[in-house]
C-alpha positions as CSV (number, residue, x, y, z in Angstrom):
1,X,60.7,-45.6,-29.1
2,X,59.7,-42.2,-29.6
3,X,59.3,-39.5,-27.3
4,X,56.9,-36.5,-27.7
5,X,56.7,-33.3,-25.4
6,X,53.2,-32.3,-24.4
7,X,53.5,-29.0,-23.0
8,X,50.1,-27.2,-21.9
9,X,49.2,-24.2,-24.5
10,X,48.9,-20.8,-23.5
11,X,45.6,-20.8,-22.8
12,X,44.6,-19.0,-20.1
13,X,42.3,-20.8,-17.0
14,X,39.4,-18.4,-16.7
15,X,40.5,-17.6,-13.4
16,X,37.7,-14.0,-13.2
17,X,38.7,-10.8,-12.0
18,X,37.9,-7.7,-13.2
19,X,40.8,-4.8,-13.8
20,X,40.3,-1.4,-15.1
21,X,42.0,1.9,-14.9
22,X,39.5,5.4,-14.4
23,X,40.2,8.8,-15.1
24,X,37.9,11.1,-12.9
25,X,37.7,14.7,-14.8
26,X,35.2,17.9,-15.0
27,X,33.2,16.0,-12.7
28,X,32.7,12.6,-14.4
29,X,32.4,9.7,-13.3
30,X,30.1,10.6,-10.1
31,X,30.3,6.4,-8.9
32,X,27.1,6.5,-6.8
33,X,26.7,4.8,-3.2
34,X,26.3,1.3,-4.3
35,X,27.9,-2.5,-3.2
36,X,28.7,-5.6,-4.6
37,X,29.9,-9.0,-3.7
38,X,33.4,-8.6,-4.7
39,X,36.5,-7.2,-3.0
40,X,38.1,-3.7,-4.9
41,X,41.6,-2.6,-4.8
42,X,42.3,0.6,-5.4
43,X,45.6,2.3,-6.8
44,X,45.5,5.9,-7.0
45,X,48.0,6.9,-9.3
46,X,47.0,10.3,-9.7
47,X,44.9,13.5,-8.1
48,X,42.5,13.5,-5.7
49,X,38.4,12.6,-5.6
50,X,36.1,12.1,-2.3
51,X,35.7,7.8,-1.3
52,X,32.9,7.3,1.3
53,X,32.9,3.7,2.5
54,X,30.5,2.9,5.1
55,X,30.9,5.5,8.3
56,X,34.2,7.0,6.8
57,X,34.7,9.5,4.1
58,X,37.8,11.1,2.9
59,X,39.6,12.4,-0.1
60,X,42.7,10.5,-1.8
61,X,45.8,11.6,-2.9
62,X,48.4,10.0,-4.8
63,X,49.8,6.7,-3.9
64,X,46.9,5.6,-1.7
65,X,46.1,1.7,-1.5
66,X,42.2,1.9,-0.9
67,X,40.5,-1.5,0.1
68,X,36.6,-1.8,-0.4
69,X,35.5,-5.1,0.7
70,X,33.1,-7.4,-0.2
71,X,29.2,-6.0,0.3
72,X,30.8,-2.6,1.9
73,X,28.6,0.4,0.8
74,X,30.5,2.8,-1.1
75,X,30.6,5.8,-3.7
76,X,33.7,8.3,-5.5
77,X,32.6,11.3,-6.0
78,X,34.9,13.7,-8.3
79,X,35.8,17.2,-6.3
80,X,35.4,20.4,-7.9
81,X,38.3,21.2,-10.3
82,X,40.3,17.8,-9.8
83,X,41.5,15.0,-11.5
84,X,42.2,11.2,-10.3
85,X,43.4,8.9,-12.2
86,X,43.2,5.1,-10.5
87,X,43.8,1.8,-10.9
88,X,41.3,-0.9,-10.0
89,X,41.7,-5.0,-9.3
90,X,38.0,-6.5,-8.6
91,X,37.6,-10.0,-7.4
92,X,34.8,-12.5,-5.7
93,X,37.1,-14.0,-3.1
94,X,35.3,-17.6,-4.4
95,X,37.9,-17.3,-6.5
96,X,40.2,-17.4,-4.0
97,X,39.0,-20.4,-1.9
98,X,36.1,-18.5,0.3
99,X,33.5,-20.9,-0.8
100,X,35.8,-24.0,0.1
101,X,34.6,-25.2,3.9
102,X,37.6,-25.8,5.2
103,X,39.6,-24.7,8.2
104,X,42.0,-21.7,5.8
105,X,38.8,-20.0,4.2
106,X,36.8,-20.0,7.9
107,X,39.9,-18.3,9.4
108,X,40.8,-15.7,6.5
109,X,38.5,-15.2,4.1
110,X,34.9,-15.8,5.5
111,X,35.3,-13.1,7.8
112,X,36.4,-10.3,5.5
113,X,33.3,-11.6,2.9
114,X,31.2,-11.2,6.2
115,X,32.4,-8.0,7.7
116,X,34.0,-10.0,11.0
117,X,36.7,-9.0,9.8
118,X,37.9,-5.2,8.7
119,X,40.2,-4.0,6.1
120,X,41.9,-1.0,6.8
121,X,40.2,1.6,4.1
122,X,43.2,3.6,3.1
123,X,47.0,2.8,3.1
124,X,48.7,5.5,2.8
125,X,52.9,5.6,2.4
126,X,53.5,6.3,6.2
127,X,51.8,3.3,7.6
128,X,53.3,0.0,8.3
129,X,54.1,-2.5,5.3
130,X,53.0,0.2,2.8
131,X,56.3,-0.3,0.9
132,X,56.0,-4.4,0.3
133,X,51.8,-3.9,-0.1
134,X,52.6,-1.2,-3.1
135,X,55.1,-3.9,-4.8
136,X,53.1,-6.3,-4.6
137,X,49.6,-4.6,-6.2
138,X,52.1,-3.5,-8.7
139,X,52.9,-6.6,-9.2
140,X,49.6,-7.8,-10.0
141,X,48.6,-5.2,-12.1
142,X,51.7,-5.9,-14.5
143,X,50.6,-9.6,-14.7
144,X,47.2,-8.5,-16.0
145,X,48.8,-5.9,-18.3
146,X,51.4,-8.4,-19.9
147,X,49.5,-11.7,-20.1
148,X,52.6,-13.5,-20.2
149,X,52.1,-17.7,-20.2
150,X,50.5,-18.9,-17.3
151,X,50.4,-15.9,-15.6
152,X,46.8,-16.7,-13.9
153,X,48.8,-18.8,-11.3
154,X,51.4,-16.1,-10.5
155,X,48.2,-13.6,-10.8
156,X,46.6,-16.1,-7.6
157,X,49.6,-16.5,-5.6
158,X,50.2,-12.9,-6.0
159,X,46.5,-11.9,-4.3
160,X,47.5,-14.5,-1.8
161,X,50.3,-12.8,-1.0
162,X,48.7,-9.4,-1.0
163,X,45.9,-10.6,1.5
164,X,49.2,-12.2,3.9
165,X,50.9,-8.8,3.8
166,X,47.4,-6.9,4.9
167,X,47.4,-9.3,7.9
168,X,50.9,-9.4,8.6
169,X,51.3,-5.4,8.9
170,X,47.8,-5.5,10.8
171,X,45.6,-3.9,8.0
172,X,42.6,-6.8,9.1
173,X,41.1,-6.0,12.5
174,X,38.1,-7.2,14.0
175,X,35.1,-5.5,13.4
176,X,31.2,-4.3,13.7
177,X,29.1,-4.2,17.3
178,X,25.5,-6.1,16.4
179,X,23.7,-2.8,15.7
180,X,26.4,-1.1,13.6
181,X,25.7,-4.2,11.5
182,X,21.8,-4.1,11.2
183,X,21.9,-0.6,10.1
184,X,23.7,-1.3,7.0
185,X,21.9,-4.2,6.0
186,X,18.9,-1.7,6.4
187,X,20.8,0.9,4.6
188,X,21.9,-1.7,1.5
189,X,18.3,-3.1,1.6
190,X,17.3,0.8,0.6
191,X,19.6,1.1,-1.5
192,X,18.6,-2.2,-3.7
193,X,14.6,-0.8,-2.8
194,X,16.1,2.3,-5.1
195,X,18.0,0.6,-7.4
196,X,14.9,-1.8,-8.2
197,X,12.5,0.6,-7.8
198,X,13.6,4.2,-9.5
199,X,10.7,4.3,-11.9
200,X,7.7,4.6,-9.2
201,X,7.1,7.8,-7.2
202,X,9.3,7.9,-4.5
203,X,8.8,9.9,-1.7
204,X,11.0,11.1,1.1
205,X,8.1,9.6,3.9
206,X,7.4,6.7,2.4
207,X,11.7,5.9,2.5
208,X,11.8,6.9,5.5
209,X,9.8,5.0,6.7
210,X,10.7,1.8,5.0
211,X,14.3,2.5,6.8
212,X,12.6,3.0,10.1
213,X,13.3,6.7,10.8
214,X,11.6,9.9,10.6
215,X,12.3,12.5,7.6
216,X,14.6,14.7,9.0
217,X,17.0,11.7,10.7
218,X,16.6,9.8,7.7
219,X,17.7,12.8,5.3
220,X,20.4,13.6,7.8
221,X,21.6,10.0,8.0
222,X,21.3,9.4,4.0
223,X,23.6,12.2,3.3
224,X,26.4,11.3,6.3
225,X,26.7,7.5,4.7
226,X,26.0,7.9,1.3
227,X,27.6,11.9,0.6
228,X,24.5,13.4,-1.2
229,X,20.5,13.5,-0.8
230,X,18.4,10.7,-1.2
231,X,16.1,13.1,-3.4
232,X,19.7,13.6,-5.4
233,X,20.5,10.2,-5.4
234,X,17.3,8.8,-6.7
235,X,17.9,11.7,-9.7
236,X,21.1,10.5,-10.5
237,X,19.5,6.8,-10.7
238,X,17.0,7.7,-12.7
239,X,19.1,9.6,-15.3
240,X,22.4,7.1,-15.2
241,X,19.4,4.1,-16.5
242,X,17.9,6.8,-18.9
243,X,21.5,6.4,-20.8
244,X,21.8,3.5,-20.9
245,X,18.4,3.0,-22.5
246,X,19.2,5.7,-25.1
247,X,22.5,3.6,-26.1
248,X,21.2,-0.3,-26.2
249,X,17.5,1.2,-26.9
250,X,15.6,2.4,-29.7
251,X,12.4,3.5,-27.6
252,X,12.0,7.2,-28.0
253,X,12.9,9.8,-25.8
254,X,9.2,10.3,-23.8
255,X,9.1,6.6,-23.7
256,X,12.7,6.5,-22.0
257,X,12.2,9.5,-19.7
258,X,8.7,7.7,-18.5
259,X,10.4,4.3,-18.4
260,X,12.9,6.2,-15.6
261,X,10.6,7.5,-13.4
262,X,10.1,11.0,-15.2
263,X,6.6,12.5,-15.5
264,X,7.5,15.2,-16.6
265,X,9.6,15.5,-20.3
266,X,11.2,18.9,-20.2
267,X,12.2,18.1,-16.7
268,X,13.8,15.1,-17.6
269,X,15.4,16.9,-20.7
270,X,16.7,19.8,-18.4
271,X,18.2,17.5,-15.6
272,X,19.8,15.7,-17.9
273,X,21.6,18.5,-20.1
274,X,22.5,20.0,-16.6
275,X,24.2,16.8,-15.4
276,X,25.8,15.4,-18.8
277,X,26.2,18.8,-21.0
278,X,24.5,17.0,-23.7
279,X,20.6,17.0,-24.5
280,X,19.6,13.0,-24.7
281,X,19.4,13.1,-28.4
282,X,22.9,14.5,-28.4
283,X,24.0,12.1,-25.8
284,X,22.2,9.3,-28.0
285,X,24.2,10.1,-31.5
286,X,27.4,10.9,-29.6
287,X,27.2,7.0,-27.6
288,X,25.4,4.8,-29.4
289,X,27.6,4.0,-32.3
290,X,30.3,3.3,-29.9
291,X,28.1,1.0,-28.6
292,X,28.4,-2.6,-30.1
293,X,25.7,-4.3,-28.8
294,X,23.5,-2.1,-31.3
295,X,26.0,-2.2,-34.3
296,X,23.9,-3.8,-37.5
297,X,20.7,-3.0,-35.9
């Protein structure tokens, strides 16, 4: 009788994460305060830029571990006449069981989706387990890189292990008092009120008042959590969805500056040559046939 081996081809499980590396220069990228559902680990392997993450802020250096948990507000903003160069791994911890009811994801990883639980923000090489956390991150970003044959196991255990190693050197602590916790879900409702609504006229009263504070606390209190105005921040808004309609777009100019929230055309053409060192046309030609979603169009 004939035997046959049936081994499983290399094809890969479509286990999802996200991995990317970032080089922060002359100012670019400014990652504005923002959140998302997924928890972000940081490697920097290079230079310095300023992280705020909900009430903390600080500036990197070299070999940091940063940990930005799932729904944590959060922005990078590049300092004056520094580079950074970092490594990111991004990933819904669904992936790694959180959606499962059972006893391991109600003790580990439902509190750190929920903020019961707190990761430490920065690891830096002084603090305990830094040594065996670094290896292991390394470890997982070389699986990525190389691909090998079922590497998406190793890949999962490997998180697994990197998640163990924050508890075991006591990077997870509890965390949030009831009203620490309301004012950032009123402070991430604003910022999806923003995000959603960047083309109507905004106004510092009416925000301020929709987060429940008068002007002058809610300026004050914008710029401590989020490191710049909200007038800025609604700018920057406004312009980062002005590029990308001028690269997936062919809508002119004054229909893309309008579209944005400008009312004004040279005002939108001057903010945006001061902020990208390109006038939109220029920034148009320069991006958009790098672009393949509008190759062939």
């Amino acid at each position: 009788m004939s035997k046959y081996n049936h081994h499983i081809t290399d094809k890969p499980s479509g286990f999802p994460f996200e991995c990317y590396r970032t080089h922060v220069q002359k100012g670019f990228p400014d990652v504005m305060y923002h959140w998302h559902p997924e928890l972000e680990i940081i490697y920097v392997r290079k230079g310095t830029a300023r992280f705020h993450i909900n009430y903390d802020f600080f500036n990197s250096k070299e070999g940091d571990i940063i940990l930005i948990q799932p729904t944590y507000m959060h922005s990078i903003h590049p300092i004056k006449n520094e580079e950074q160069i970092t490594d990111t791994f991004s990933i819904n911890l669904d992936n790694l069981g959180r959606s499962m009811i059972e006893n391991f994801s109600q003790r580990y990883l439902q509190p750190i989706y929920n903020g019961h639980f707190q990761l430490t923000q920065r690891i830096t090489k002084e603090m305990s387990g830094y040594d065996d956390i670094k290896k292991c991150l390394l470890d997982i970003f070389s699986l990525v890189n190389d691909q090998s044959l079922y590497y998406d196991m190793l890949l999962k255990a490997r998180l697994h292990e990197f998640l163990y190693l924050l508890f075991k050197n006591r990077h997870v602590n509890r965390n949030y008092t009831t009203d620490t916790y309301q004012k950032y879900e009123k402070l991430k409702g604003l910022i999806d009120y923003i995000n959603t609504h960047y083309n109507e006229q905004l106004t510092i009263d009416f925000l301020a008042d929709y987060f429940g504070y008068s002007r002058t606390h809610f300026m004050s209190i914008f710029r401590q959590h989020t490191g710049t105005s909200c007038i800025e921040f609604i700018l920057q808004i406004r312009l980062n969805k002005s590029c990308e309609l001028l690269i997936q777009t062919h809508d002119s100019i004054a229909d893309i500056a309008t579209k944005v929230g400008f009312s004004n055309l040279s005002n939108f053409n001057r903010q945006f040559k001061q902020r990208f060192q390109l006038t939109p046309k220029q920034y148009r030609k320069k991006f958009k046939a790098k672009n393949p979603m509008t190759s062939g169009h």
